[in-house]
C-alpha positions as CSV (number, residue, x, y, z in Angstrom):
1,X,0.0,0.0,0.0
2,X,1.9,2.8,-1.0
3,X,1.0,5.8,-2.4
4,X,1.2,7.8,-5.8
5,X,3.8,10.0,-4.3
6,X,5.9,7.6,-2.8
7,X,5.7,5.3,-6.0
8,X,7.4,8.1,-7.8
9,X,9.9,9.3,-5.2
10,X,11.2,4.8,-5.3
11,X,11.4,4.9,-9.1
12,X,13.4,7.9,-9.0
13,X,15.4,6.3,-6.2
14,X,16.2,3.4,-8.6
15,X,17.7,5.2,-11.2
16,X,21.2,6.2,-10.4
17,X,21.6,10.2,-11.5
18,X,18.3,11.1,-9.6
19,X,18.8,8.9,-6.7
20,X,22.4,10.8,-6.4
21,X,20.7,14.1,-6.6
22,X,18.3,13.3,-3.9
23,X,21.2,11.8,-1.9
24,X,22.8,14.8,-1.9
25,X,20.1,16.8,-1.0
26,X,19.2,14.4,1.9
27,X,22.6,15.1,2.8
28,X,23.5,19.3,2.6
29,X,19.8,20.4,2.7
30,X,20.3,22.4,-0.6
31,X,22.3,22.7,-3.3
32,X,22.9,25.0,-6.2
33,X,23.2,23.3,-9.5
34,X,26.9,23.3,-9.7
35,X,26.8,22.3,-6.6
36,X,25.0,18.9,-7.5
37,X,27.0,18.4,-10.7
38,X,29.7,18.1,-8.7
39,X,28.6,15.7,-6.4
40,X,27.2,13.2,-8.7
41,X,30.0,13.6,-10.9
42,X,27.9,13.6,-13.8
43,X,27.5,16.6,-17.0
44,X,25.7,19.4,-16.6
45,X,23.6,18.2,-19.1
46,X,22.7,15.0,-17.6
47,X,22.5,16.0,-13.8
48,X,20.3,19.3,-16.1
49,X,17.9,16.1,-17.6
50,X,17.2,14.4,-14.6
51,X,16.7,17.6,-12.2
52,X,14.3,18.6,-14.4
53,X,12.8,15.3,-14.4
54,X,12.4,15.3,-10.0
55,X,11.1,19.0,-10.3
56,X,8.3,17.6,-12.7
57,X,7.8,15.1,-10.3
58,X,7.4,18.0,-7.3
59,X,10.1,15.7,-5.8
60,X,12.3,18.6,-5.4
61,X,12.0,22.4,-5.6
62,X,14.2,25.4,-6.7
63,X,14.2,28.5,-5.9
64,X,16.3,31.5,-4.6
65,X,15.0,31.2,-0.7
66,X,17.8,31.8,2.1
67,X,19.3,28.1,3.0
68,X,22.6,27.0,4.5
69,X,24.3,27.5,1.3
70,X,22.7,31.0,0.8
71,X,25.9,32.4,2.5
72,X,28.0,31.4,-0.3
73,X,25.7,31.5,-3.4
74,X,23.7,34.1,-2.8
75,X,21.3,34.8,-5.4
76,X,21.6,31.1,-6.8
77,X,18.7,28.8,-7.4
78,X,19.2,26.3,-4.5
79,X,17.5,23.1,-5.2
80,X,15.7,21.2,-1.4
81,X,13.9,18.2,-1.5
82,X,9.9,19.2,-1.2
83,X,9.5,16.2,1.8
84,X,13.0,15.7,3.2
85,X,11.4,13.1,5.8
86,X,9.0,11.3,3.7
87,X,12.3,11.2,1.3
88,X,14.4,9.3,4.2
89,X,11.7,7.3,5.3
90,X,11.5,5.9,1.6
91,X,15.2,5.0,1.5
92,X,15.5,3.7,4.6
93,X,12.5,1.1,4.1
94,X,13.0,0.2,0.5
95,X,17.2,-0.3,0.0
96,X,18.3,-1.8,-2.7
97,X,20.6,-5.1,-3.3
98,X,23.8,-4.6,-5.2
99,X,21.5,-7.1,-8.3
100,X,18.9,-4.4,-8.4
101,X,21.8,-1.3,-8.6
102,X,23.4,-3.0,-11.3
103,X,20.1,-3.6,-13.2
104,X,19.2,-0.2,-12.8
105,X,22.6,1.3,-13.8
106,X,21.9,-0.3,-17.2
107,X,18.8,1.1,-17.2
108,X,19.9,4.6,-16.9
109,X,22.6,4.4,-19.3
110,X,19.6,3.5,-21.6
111,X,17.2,6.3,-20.8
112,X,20.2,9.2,-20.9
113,X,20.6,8.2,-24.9
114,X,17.9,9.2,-26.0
């Protein structure tokens, strides 16, 4: 029993490039988008495809709000998760095995082709 919301947040949580960019937000609160291109060690262009992807899904939100990383970036757009805790929740109920990871490494290689 688990809801449209969450169904979304655990497919986005399988595919490597958003689960890193929720992972980092879990981590540091919010993040600019340099800031996220640098921690998932992906292109701009691919971290820009897939953050666009979890703001369609209202997974996360961007905006130019005073954060922890305001200090530095000032006027930025810092990306936050919209539910942190529901977020954490998710990830701490539903890991994944190292068969799944792999699986789903595949699968993103496949969908940032196109």
């Amino acid at each position: 029993n688990v809801t449209n919301d969450s169904q979304v947040i655990l497919l986005r949580l399988r595919q490597t490039t958003t689960s890193k960019i929720i992972k980092s937000l879990l981590k540091f609160e919010c993040q600019t988008f340099a800031q996220i291109v640098n921690y998932t060690k992906k292109s701009p262009g691919t971290v820009s495809i897939y953050k666009n992807t979890l703001l369609a899904d209202k997974i996360i939100v961007g905006n130019t709000d005073s954060c922890e990383c305001s200090r530095e970036h000032g006027n930025k757009v810092k990306y936050r998760l919209v539910d942190p805790n529901k977020v954490r929740l998710l990830v701490e109920e539903y890991g994944k095995t190292s068969l799944r990871k792999s699986a789903d490494n595949l699968a993103d290689v496949f969908l940032s082709i196109k």
